[in-house]
C-alpha positions as a Markdown table, in Angstrom:
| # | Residue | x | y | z |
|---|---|---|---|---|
| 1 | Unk | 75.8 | 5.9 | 67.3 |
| 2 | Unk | 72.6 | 4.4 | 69.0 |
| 3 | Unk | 72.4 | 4.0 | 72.8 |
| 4 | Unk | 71.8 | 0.1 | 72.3 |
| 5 | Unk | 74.9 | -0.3 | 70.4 |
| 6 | Unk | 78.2 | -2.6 | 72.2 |
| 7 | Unk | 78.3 | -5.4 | 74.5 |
| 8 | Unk | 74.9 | -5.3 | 76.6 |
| 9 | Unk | 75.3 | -7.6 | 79.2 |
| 10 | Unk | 71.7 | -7.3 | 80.8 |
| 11 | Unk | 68.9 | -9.6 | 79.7 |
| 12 | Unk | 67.1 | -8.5 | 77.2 |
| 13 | Unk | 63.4 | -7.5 | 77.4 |
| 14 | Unk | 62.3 | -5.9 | 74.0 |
| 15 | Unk | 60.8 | -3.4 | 75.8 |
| 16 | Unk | 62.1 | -0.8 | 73.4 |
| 17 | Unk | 60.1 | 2.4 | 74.3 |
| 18 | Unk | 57.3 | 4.4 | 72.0 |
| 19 | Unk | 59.5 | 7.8 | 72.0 |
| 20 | Unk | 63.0 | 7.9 | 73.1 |
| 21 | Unk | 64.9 | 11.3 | 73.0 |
| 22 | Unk | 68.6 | 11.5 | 74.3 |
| 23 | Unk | 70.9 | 14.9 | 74.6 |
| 24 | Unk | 74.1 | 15.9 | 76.4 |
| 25 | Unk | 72.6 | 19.4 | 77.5 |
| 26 | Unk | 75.7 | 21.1 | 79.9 |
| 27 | Unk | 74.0 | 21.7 | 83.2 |
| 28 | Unk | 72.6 | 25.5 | 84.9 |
| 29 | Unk | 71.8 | 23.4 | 88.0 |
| 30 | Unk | 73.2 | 20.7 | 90.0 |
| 31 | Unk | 71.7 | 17.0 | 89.5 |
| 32 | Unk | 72.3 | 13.9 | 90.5 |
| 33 | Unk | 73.6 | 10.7 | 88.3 |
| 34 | Unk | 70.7 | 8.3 | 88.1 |
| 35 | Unk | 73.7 | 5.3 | 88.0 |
| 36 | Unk | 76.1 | 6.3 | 90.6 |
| 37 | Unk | 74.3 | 9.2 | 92.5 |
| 38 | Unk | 77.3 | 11.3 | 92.1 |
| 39 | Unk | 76.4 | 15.2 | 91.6 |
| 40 | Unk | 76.7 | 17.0 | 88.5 |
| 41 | Unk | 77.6 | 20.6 | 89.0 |
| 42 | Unk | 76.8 | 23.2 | 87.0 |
| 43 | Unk | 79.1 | 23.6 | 83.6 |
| 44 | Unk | 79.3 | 19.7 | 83.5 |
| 45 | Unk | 78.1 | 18.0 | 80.3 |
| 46 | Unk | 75.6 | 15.3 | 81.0 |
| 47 | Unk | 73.4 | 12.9 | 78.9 |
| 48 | Unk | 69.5 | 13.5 | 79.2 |
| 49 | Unk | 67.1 | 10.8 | 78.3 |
| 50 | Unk | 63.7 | 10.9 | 78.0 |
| 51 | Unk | 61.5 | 8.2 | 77.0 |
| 52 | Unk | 58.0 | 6.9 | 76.9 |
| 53 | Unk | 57.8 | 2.9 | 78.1 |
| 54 | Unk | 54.2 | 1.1 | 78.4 |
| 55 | Unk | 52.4 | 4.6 | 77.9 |
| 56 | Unk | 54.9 | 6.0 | 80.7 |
| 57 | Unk | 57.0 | 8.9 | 80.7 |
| 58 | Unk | 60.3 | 8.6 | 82.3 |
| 59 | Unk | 63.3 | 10.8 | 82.1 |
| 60 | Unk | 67.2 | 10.1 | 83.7 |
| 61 | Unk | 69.7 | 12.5 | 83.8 |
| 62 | Unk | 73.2 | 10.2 | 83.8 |
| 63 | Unk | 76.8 | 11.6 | 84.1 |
| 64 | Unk | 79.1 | 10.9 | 81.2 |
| 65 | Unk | 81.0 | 8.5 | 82.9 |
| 66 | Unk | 78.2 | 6.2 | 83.9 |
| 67 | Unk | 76.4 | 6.8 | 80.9 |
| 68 | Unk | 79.4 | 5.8 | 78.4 |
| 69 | Unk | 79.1 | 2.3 | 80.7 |
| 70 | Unk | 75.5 | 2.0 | 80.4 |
| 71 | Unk | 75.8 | 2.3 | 76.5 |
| 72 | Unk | 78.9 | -0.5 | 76.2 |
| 73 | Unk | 77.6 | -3.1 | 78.9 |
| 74 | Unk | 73.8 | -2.3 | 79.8 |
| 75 | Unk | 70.7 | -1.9 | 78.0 |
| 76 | Unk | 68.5 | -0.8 | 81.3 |
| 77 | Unk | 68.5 | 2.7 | 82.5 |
| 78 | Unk | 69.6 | 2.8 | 86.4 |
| 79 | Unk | 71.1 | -0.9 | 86.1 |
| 80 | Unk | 75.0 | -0.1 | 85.5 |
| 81 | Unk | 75.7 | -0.9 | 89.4 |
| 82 | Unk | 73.7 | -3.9 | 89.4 |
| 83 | Unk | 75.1 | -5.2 | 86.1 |
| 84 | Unk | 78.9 | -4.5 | 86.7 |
| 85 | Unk | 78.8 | -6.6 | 89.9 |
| 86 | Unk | 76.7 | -9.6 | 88.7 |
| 87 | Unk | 78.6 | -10.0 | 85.3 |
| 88 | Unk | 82.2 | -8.6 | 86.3 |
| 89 | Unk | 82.3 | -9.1 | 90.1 |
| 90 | Unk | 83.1 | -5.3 | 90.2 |
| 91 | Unk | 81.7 | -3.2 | 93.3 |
| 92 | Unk | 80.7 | 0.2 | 90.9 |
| 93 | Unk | 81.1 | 2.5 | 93.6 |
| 94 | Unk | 84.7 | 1.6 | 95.3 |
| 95 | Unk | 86.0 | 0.2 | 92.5 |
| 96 | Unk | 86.6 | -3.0 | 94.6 |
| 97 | Unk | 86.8 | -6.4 | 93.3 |
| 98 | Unk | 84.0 | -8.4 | 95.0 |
| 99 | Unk | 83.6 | -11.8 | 92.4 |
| 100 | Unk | 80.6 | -13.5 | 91.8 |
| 101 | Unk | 79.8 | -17.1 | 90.8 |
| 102 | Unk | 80.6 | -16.5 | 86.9 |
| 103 | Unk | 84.2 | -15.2 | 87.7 |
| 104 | Unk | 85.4 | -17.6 | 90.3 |
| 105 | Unk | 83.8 | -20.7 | 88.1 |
| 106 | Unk | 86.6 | -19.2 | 85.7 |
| 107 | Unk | 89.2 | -18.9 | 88.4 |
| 108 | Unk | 89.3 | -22.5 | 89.4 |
């Protein structure tokens, strides 16, 4: 399946990058989620992306939760906050429903 495939939500750019390289390596050390900032502990499958944009090299190490939302609603690495609270009204972190001007234009 390719990263950009599902409902992306996020404007889109066309900045598709020169060299793009994704894995799901299981981690020796603990990172941090580039979405949520949660940790991911060792023995934890994660997805690791590395990609060349505009002749820069920039890599993101994601947990698999955020990065399964990233792939259905958002196109932009480090976006999946940002795009779940302007298009669903959804604080990512607490889970709490917030609205925003698209949703409550549907409510009433």
């Amino acid at each position: 399946m390719n990263r950009m495939e599902g409902v992306c939500v996020c404007e889109d750019t066309g900045d598709q990058p020169s060299m793009f390289r994704a894995t799901n390596p299981v981690a020796r050390k603990r990172h941090e989620c580039c979405e949520c900032g949660e940790a991911i502990v060792p023995g934890e499958t994660y997805e690791r992306v590395f990609g060349v944009w505009w002749g820069d090299a920039e890599s993101f190490t994601t947990c698999l939760p955020c990065a399964t939302l990233r792939k259905q609603y958002c196109c932009h690495f480090t976006k999946v906050q940002d795009t779940l609270r302007e298009t669903l009204g959804m604080d990512y972190v607490t889970g709490e429903w917030i609205g925003n001007s698209l949703t409550q234009e549907r409510l009433h």
